[in-house]
N, C-alpha and C positions, 0 to 999 in steps of 0.2 A: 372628940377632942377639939381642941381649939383651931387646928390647923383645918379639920376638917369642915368646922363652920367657915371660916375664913379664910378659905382659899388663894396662896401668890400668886399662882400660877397666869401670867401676863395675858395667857388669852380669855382668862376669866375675868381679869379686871378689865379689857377693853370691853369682853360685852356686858361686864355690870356698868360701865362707865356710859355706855351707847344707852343701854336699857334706861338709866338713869335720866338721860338727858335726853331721853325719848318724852319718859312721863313729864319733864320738865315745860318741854314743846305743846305736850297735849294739856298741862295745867294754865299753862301762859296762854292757848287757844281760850280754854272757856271763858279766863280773865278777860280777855280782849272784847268776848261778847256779853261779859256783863256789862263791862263799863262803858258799850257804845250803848248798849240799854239803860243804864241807870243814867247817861249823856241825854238820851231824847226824853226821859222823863224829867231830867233838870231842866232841860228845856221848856216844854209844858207847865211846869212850877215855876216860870222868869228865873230860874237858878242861873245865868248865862254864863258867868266864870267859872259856877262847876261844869256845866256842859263844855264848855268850852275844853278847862283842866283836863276831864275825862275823854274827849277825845284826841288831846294830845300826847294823853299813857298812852294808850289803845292802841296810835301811833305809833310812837317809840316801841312799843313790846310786840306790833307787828314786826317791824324791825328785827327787834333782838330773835324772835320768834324763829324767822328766817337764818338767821345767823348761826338758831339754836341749829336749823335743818340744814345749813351747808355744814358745819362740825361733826357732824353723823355723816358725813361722806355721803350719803343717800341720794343730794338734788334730788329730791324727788320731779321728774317730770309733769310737765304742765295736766297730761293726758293724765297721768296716774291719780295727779290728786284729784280732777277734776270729775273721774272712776268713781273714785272714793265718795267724793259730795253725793255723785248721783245716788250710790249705794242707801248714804245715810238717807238722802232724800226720800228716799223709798220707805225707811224704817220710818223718819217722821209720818208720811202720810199715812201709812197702814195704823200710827199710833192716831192721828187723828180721826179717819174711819170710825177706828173703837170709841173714840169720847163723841163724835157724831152719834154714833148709835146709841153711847148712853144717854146723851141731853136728849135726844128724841123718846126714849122709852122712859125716862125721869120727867117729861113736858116742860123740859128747859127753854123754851122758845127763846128766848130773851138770850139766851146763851147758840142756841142752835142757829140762826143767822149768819152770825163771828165764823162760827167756826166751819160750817159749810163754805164763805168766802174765803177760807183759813185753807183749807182743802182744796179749793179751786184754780187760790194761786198758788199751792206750793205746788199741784199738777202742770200748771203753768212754769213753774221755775223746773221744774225735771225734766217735762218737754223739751225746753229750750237749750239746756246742758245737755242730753242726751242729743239733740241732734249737733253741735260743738265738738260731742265726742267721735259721732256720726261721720264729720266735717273733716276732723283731726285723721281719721282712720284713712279716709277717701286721699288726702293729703301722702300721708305714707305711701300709700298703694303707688301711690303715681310717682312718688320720687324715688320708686324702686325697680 
């Protein structure tokens, strides 16, 4: 029935509301990083008012971004999101391992350089966050 697709019941629409405006946060993230990306390739192309334009969305929809993430009651903690990046960080590098191993067994050289450098600093950027998180835990301990 109708009712039962569509539920009143107030605490289902706060978490369809929350849910909702979760996906919202995490569409307005991707946006955020095309547009700094499609920003440096304007740049590259003397495009300078659209690099320019695009990193002042990217700006603004950080912004809203956050705003979207105080409205969800969440604040997510500095430590938590920063958990979080390491996590993905991980999943990026185990994905580029795999495309390493394929331009290596395909005699991509021309590609295989990129991306071995590609691998090297995002072990570099985990590194550095993980010990941040490291840092962050040490911090607690002592002010407990």
């Amino acid at each position: 029935s109708y009712d039962q697709l569509h539920p009143r019941d107030p605490s289902h629409l706060q978490e369809r509301w929350k849910a909702e405006l979760d996906e919202l946060a995490h569409s307005k993230l991707q946006s955020i990083g095309t547009r700094l990306i499609l920003a440096q390739m304007a740049e590259q192309q003397n495009q300078h008012e659209l690099a320019a334009y695009l990193k002042q969305v990217a700006s603004e929809e950080i912004r809203q971004t956050n705003q979207i993430f105080a409205r969800l009651g969440e604040r997510k903690s500095l430590k938590m999101a920063l958990a979080n990046l390491v996590h993905q960080d991980r999943v990026v590098l185990e994905a580029l391992r795999e495309l390493v191993e394929t331009a290596q067994a395909a005699n991509h050289s021309e590609n295989l350089e990129f991306l071995q450098q590609t691998v090297q600093d995002n072990q570099r950027y985990k590194r550095w966050f993980f010990n941040m998180l490291k840092q962050m835990d040490e911090k607690e301990v002592e002010a407990s």
